[in-house]
C-alpha positions as CSV (number, residue, x, y, z in Angstrom):
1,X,14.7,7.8,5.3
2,X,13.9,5.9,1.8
3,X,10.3,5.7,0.8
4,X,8.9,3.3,-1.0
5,X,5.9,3.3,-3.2
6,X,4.5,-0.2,-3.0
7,X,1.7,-1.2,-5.3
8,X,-0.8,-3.7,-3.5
9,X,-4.6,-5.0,-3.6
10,X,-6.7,-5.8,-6.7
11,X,-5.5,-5.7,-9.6
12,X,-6.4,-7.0,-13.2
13,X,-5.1,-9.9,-12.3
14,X,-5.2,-10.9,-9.0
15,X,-9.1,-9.7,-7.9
16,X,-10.1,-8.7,-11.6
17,X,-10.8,-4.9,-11.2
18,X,-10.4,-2.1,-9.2
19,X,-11.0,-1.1,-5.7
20,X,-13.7,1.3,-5.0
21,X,-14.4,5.1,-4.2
22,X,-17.4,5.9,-2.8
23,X,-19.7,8.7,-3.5
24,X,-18.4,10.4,-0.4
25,X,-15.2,10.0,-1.1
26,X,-14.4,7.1,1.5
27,X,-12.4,4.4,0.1
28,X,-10.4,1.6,1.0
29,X,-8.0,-0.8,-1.0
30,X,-9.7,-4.8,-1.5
31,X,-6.7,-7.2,-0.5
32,X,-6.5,-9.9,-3.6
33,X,-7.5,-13.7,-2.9
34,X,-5.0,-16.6,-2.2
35,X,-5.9,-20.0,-1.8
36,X,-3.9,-20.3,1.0
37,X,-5.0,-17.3,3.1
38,X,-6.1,-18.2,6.2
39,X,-9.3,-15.8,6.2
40,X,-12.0,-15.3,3.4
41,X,-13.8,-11.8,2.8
42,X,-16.5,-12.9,4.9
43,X,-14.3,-12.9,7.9
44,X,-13.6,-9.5,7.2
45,X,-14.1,-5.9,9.1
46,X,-13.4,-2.6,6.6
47,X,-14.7,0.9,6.8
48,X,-16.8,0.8,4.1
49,X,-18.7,-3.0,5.6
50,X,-18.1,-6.9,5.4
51,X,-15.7,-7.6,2.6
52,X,-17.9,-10.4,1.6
53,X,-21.1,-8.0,1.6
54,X,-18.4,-5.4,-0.8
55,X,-17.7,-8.1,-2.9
56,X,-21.2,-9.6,-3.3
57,X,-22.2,-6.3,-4.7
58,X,-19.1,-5.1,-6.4
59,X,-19.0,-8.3,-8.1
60,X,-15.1,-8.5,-9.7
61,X,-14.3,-10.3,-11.9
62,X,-11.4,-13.1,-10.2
63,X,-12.7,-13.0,-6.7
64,X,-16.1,-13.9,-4.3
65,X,-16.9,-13.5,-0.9
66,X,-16.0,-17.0,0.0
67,X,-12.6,-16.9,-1.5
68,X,-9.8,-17.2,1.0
69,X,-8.0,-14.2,1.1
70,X,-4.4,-12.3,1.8
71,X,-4.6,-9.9,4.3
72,X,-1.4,-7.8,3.4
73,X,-0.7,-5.6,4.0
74,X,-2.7,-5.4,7.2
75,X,-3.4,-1.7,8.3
76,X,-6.9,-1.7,9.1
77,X,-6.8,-2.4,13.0
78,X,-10.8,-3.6,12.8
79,X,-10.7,-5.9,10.3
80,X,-10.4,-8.7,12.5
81,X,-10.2,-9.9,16.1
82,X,-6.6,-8.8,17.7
83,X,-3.9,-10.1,19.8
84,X,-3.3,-7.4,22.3
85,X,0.2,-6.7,21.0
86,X,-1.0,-6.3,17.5
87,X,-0.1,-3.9,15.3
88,X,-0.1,-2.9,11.9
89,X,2.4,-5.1,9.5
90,X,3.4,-6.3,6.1
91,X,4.9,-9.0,5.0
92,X,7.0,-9.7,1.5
93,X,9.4,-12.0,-0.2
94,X,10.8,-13.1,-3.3
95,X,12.0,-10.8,-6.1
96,X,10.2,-8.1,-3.9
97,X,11.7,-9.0,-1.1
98,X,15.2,-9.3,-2.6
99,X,15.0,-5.9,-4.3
100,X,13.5,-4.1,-0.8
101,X,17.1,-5.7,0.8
102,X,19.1,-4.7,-1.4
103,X,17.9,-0.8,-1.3
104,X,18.9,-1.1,2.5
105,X,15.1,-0.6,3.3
106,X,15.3,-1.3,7.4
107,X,13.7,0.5,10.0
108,X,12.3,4.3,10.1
109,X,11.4,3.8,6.2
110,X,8.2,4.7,4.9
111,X,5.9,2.3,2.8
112,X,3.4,3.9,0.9
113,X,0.9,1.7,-0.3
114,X,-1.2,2.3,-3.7
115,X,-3.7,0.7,-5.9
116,X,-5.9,0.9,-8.7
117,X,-9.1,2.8,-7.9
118,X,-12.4,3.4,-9.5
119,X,-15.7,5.4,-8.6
120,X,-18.4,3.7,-8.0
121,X,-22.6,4.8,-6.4
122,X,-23.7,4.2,-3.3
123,X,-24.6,0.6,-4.0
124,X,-21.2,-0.2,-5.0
125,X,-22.0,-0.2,-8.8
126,X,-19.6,1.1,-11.7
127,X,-20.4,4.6,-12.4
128,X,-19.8,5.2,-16.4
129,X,-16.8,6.9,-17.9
130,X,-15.1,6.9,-14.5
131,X,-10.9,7.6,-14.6
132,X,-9.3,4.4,-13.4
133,X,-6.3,6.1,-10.8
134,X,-3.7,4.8,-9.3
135,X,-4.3,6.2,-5.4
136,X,-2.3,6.0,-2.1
137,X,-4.8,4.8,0.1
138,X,-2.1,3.5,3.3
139,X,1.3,3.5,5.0
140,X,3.4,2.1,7.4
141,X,6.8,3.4,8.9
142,X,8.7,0.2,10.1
143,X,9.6,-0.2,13.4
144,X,10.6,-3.8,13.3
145,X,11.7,-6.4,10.4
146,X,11.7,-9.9,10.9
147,X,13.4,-12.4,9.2
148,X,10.7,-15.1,8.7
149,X,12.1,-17.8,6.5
150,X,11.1,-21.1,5.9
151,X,10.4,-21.6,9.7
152,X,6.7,-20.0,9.6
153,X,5.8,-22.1,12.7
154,X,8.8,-21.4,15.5
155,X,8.7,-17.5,14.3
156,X,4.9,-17.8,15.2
157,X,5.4,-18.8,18.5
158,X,7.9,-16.3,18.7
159,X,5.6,-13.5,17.5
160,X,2.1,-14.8,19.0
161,X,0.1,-11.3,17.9
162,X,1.2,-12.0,14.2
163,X,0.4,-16.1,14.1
164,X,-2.5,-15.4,12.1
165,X,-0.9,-13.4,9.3
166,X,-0.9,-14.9,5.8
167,X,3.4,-14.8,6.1
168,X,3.4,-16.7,9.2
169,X,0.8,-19.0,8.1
170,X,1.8,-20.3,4.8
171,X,5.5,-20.8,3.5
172,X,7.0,-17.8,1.1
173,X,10.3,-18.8,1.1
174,X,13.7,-18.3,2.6
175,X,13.6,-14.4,2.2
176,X,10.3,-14.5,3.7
177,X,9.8,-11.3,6.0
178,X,7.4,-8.7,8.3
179,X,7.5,-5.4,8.6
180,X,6.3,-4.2,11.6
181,X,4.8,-0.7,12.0
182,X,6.2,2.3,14.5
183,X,4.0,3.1,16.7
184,X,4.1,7.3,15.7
185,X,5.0,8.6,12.0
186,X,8.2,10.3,12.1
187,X,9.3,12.8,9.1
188,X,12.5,14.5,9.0
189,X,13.1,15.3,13.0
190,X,9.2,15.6,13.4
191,X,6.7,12.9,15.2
192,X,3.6,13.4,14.0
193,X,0.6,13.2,15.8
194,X,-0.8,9.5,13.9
195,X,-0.3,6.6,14.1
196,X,3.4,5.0,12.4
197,X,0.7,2.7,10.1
198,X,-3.0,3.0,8.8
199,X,-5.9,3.7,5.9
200,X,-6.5,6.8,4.7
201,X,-10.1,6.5,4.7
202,X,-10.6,9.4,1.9
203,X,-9.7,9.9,-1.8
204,X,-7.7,13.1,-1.5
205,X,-6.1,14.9,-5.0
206,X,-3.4,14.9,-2.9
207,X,-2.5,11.2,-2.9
208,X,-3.5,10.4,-6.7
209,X,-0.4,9.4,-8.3
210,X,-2.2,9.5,-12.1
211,X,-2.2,12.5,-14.1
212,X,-5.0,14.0,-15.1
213,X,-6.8,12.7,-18.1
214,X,-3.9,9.8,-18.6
215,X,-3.9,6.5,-18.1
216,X,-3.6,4.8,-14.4
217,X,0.0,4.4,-15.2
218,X,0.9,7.8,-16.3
219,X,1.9,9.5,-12.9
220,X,2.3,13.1,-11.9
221,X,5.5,13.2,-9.2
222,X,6.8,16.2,-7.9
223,X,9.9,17.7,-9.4
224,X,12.4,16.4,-6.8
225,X,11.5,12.9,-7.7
226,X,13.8,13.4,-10.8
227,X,15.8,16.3,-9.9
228,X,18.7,16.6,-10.6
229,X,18.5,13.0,-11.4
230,X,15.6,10.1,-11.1
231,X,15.7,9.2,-7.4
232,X,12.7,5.9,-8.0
233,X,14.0,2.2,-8.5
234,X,13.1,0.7,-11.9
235,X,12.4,4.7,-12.8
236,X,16.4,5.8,-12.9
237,X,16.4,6.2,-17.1
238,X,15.9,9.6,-17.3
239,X,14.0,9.4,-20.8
240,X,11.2,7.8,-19.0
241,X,10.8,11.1,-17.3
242,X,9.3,14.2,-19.3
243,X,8.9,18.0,-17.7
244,X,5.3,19.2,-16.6
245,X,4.2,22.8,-14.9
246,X,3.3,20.6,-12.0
247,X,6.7,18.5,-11.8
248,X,7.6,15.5,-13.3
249,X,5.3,12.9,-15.7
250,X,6.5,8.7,-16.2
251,X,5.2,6.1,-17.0
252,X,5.2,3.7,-14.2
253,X,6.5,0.4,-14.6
254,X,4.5,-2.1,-15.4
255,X,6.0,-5.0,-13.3
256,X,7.2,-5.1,-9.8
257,X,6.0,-4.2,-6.7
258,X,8.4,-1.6,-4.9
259,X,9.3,1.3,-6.2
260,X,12.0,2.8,-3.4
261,X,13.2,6.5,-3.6
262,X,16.5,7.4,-1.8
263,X,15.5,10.7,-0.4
264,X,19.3,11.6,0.4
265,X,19.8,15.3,-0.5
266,X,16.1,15.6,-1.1
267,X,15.2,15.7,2.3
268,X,13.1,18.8,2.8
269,X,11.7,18.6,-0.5
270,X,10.4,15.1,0.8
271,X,9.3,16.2,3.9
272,X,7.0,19.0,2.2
273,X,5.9,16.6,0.5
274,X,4.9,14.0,3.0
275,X,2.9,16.2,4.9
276,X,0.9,17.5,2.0
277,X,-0.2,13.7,1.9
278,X,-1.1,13.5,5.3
279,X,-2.0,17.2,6.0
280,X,-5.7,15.8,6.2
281,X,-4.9,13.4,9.4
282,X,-2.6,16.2,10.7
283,X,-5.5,18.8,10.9
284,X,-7.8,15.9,12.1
């Protein structure tokens, strides 16, 4: 199984800030704007209320609740009204796209999604001298891919349950694809008892890719990320990676959105350490 850390939602850039942690630790990951997105915030459902309402009170700097906005990926099963066959996806292309092929990534691999968080009060405002973390706030084990292309409209029809999806309703180009979610997470041998895709709707220490006191970039990984030799695309030079008591410290790049580790040989270690991610849904 490769895993692949896949950095999505606001950024400085694209939404102008960072998504927020709430005072009791809920959390969830703003999805940036695009003038072609077939939704705004408004039209959005999240745990933590109306994206609009989020945004009217988070006030970021490169987006407003009336923006039009890209869904993706799309974990959150109530953000919006469903097609009964529904079910969590993602969608890429491009140089993303290109460098997800040509890691093999297919079905049974694991995306896990990240972002840039920050703490905020209970009215959504910036607490002072708050970290800003990178977090893993989602995943999604693919079931399906499909091939999209430049024919957005006949792979609609096709796939009626994802017409509305920001890949099937505006043209990415011909490596345009969807990932579609299992429906049960599978580790090693081991079907957990969760669903294959979803939000994790709490920060947990667990799942915070920054080291402590460092920069957002700076990232903490456990030892068998680099051992015997860096196992993370665009991470392989092994001078990026310095020696901690906790396991391995690099600076993550700064470009590019999937990062995929070949867990071949490093099975079990990987294993361990997926389920110290999602021990928390486990036990729930």
């Amino acid at each position: 199984m490769r895993i692949i850390l896949s950095r999505k939602g606001f950024d400085s850039q694209y939404g102008g800030g960072p998504s927020p942690i709430l005072p009791n630790g809920e959390m969830f990951s703003l999805p940036i704007p695009h003038p072609a997105g077939p939704k705004t915030y408004n039209d959005l459902s999240s745990p933590i209320g109306n994206l609009g309402s989020v945004l009217e009170k988070l006030r970021p700097k490169a987006a407003s609740p009336q923006d039009r906005v890209h869904l993706d990926p799309d974990l959150y099963p109530d953000s919006l009204p469903r097609h009964p066959d529904w079910t969590c996806c993602f969608g890429q292309y491009g140089a993303a796209q290109q460098h997800l092929a040509n890691q093999n990534v297919t079905g049974g691999d694991l995306f896990l999604f990240f972002g840039w968080f920050r703490c905020v009060d209970e009215n959504l405002c910036p607490l002072p001298k708050q970290p800003d973390l990178h977090v893993i706030y989602g995943w999604l084990q693919v079931q399906k891919v499909i091939n999209i292309g430049i024919d957005i409209h006949s792979v609609a029809k096709q796939y009626p349950a994802y017409a509305d999806h920001p890949h099937l309703t505006h043209p990415f180009g011909a490596n345009n694809t969807l990932y579609i979610a299992k429906d049960r997470l599978k580790t090693g041998k081991q079907e957990l008892s969760i669903p294959g895709a979803g939000v994790f709707p709490q920060i947990n220490q667990n799942r915070v890719l920054t080291a402590e006191g460092a920069t957002r970039s700076i990232w903490n990984l456990p030892k068998w990320f680099a051992h015997p030799t860096p196992a993370l695309s665009y991470h392989l030079n092994t001078d990026k990676w310095a020696p901690t008591p906790k396991g391995w410290q690099v600076k993550s790049a700064p470009k590019g959105q999937e990062f995929v580790i070949n867990a071949q040989g490093r099975n079990k270690a990987a294993n361990r350490w997926l389920k110290k991610l999602f021990h928390d849904q486990i036990s729930g």
